[in-house]
VOPAGU-2260 file (C-alpha; in pm, 1 decimal, decimal comma):
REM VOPAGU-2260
SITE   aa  ch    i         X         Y         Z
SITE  UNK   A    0    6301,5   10178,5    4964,3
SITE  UNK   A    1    5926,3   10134,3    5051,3
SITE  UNK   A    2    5816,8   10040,6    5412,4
SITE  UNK   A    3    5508,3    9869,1    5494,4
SITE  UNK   A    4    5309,8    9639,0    5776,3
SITE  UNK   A    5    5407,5    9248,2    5724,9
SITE  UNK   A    6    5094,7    9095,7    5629,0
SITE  UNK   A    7    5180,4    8774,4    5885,9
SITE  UNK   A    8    5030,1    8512,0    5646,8
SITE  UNK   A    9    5261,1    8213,7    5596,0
SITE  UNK   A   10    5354,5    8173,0    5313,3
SITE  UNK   A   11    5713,0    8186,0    5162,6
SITE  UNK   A   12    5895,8    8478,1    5327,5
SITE  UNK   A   13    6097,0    8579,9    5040,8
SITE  UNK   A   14    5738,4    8708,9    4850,0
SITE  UNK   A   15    5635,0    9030,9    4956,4
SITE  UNK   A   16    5376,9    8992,3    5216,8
SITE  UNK   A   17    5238,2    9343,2    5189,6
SITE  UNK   A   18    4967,2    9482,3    5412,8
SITE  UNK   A   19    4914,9    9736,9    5169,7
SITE  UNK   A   20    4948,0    9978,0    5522,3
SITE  UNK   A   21    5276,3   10214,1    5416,8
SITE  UNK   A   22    5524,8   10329,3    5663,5
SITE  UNK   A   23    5614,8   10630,8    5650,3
SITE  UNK   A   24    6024,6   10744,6    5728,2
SITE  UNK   A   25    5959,6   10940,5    6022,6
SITE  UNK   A   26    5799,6   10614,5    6135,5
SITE  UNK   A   27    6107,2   10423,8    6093,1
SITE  UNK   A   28    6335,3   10741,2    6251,4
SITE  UNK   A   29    6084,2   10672,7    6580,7
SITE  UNK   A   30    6234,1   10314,4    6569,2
SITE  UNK   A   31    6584,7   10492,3    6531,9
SITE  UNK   A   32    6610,8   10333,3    6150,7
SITE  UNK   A   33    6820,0   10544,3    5929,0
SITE  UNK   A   34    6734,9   10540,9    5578,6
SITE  UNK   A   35    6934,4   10707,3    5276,5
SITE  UNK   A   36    6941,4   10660,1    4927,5
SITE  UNK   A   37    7271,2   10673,4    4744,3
SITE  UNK   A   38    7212,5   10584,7    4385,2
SITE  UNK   A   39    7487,1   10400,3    4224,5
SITE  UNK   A   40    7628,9   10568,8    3932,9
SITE  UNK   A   41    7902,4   10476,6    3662,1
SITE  UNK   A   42    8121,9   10789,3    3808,3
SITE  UNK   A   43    8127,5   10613,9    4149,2
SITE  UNK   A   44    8037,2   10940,8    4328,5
SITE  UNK   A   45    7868,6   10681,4    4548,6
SITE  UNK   A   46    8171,2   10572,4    4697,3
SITE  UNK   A   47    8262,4   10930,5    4763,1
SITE  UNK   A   48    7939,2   10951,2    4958,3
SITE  UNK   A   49    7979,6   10618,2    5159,9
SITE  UNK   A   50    8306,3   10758,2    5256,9
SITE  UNK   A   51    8167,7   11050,5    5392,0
SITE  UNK   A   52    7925,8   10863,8    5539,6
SITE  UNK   A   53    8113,4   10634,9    5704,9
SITE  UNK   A   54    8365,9   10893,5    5854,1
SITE  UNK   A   55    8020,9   11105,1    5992,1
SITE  UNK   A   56    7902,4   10806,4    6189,1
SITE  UNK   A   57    8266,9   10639,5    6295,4
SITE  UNK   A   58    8240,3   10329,4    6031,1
SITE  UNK   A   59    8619,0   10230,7    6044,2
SITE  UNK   A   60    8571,4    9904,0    5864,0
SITE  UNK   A   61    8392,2    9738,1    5549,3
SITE  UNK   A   62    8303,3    9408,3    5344,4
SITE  UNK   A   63    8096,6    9264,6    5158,1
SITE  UNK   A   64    7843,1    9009,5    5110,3
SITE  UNK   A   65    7668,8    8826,5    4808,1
SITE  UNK   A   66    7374,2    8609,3    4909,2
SITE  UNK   A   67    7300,5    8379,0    4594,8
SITE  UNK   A   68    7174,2    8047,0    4534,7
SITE  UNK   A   69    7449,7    7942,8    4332,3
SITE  UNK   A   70    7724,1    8116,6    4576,1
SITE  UNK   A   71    7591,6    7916,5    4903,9
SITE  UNK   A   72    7497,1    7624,9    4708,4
SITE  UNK   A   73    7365,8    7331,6    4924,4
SITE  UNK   A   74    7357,6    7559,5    5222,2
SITE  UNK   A   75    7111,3    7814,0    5022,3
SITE  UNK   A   76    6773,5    7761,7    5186,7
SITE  UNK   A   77    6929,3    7678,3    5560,9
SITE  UNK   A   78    7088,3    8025,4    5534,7
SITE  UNK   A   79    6841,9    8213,0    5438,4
SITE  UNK   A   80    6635,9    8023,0    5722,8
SITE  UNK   A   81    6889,1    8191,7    5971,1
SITE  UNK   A   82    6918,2    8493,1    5857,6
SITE  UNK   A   83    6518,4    8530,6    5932,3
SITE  UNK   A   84    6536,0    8444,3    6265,7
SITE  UNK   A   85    6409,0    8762,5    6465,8
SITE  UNK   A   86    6733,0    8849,1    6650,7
SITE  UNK   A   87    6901,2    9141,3    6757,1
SITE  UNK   A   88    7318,7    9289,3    6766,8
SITE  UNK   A   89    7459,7    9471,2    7024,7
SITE  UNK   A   90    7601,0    9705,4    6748,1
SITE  UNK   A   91    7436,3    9877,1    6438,4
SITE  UNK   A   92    7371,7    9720,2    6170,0
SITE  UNK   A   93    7479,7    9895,7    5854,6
SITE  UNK   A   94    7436,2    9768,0    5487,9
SITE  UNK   A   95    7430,7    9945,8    5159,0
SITE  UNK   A   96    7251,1    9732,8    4869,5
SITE  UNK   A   97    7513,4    9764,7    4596,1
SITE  UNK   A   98    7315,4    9525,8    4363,8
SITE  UNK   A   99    7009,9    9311,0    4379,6
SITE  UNK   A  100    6690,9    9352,8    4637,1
SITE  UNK   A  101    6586,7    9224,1    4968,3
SITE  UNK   A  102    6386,2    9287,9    5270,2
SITE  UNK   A  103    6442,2    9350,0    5636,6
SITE  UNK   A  104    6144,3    9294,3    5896,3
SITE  UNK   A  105    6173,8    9499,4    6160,4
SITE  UNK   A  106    5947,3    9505,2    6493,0
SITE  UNK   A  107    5724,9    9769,7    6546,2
SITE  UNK   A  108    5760,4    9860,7    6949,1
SITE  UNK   A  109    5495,3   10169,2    6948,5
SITE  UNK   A  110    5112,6   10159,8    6897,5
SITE  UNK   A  111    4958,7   10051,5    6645,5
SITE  UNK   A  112    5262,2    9900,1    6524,7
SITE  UNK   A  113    5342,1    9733,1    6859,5
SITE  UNK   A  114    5535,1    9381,7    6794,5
SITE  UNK   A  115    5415,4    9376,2    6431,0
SITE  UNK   A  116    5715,3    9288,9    6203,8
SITE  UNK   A  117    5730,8    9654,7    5950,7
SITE  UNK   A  118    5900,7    9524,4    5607,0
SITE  UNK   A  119    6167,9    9751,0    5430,1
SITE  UNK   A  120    6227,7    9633,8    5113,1
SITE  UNK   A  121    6582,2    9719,4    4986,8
SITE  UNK   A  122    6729,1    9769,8    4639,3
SITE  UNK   A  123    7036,6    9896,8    4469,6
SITE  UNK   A  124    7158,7   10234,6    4606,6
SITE  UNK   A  125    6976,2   10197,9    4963,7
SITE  UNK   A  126    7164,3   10256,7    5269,2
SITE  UNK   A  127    7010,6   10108,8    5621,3
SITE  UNK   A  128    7138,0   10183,2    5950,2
SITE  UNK   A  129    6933,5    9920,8    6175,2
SITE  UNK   A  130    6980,6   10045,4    6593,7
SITE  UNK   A  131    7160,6    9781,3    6818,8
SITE  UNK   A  132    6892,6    9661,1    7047,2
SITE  UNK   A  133    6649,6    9627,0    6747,9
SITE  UNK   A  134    6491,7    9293,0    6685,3
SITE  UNK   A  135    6431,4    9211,4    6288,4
SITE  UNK   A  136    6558,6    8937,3    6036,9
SITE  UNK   A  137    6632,5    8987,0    5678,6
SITE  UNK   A  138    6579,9    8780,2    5358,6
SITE  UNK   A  139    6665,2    8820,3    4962,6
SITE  UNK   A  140    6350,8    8836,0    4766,7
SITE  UNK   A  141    6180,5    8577,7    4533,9
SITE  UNK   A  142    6505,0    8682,6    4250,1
SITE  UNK   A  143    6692,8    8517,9    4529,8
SITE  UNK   A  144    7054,9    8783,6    4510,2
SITE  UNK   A  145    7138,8    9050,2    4703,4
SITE  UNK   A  146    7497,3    9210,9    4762,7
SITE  UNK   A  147    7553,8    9438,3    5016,7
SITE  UNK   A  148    7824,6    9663,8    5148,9
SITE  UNK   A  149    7833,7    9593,3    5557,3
SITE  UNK   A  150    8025,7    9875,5    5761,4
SITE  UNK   A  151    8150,7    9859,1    6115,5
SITE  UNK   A  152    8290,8   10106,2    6392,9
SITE  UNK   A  153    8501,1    9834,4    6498,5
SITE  UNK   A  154    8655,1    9530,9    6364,9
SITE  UNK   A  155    8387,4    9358,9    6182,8
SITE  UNK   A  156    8158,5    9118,3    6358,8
SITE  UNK   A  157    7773,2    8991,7    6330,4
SITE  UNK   A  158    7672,9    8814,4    6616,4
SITE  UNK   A  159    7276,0    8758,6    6657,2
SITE  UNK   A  160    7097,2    8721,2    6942,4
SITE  UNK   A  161    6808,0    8493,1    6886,5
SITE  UNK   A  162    6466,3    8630,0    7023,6
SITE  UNK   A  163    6360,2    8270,0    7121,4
SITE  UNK   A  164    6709,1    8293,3    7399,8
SITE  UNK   A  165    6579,1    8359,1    7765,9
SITE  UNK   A  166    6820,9    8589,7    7817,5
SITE  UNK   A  167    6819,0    8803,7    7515,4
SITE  UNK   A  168    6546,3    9066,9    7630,6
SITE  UNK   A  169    6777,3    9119,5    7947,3
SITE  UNK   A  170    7100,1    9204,0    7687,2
SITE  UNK   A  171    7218,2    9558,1    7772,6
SITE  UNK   A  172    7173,0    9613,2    7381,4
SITE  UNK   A  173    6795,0    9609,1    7413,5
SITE  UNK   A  174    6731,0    9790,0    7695,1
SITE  UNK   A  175    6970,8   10102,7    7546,1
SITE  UNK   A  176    6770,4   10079,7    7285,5
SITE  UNK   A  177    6379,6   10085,3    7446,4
SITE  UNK   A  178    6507,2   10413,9    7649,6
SITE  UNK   A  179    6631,4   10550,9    7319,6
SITE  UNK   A  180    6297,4   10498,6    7189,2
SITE  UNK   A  181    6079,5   10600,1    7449,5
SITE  UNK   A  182    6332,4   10938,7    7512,3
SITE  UNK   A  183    6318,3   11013,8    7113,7
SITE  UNK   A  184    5904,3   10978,0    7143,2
SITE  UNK   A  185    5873,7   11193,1    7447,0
């Protein structure tokens, strides 16, 4: 995993647009991001530890996703369009990179990363626990593959709340979240 400021010029968003200003982890735990790396090994003592995990933090429920050109076919590039749409959930979102790499943007809330999109670039054996309440978007990387483990406390759902929505700064979701935030800094 290696956190850094988006650099914000246009360009292709699956390059990776690095300031070349790091973030540090205790940034990220500010912004209530949990990070941990789980390497994947040929004993599968992984899945022991994503177990354990899971049971810690209430994850009752699992799948997984492959995001690939030749998986989504025709509906590649409109996908990967939506998925970086700054949006937030109203529930964590949890993935595990079991293969591949990507990146999550998420937005800084705090000077002197106030509304600046913070990249985390993910790769095999990274676990991400993203706050509900937290806007960000995600995209695979220029190798264009990513598969991820997703885990739930409930029955699984994903449903994103665009940023661009008038009412999605008034969600119950956000709000949680900014008071977690500010309580955490102070």
């Amino acid at each position: 995993m290696r956190a850094y400021v988006y650099d914000d010029i246009p360009g292709d968003q699956r390059l990776p647009h690095d300031s070349g200003n790091p973030i540090s982890l205790n940034t990220l735990s500010e912004l209530g991001v949990i990070y941990k790396e789980i390497p994947i090994d040929e004993e599968k003592q992984w899945e022991k530890e994503i177990d354990e995990f899971a049971k810690q933090r209430g994850y009752k429920n699992r799948d997984q996703i492959t995001v690939t050109r030749e998986g989504l076919g025709e509906a590649y590039e409109d996908k990967i369009k939506s998925f970086f749409d700054e949006h937030l959930h109203e529930d964590e979102e949890i993935r595990y990179i079991l293969a591949g790499s990507g990146y999550f943007d998420i937005r800084g809330i705090n000077p002197p990363h106030a509304d600046r999109w913070i990249r985390i670039s993910l790769t095999s054996g990274d676990l991400i626990v993203l706050p509900a309440g937290i806007y960000h978007r995600f995209t695979v990387d220029s190798n264009n593959t990513i598969t991820a483990m997703r885990l739930f406390q409930d029955e699984p759902k994903w449903t994103p709340y665009s940023r661009s929505l008038p009412d999605t700064d008034e969600r119950a979701a956000r709000g949680e979240y900014l008071e977690q935030v500010k309580s955490a800094k102070a």
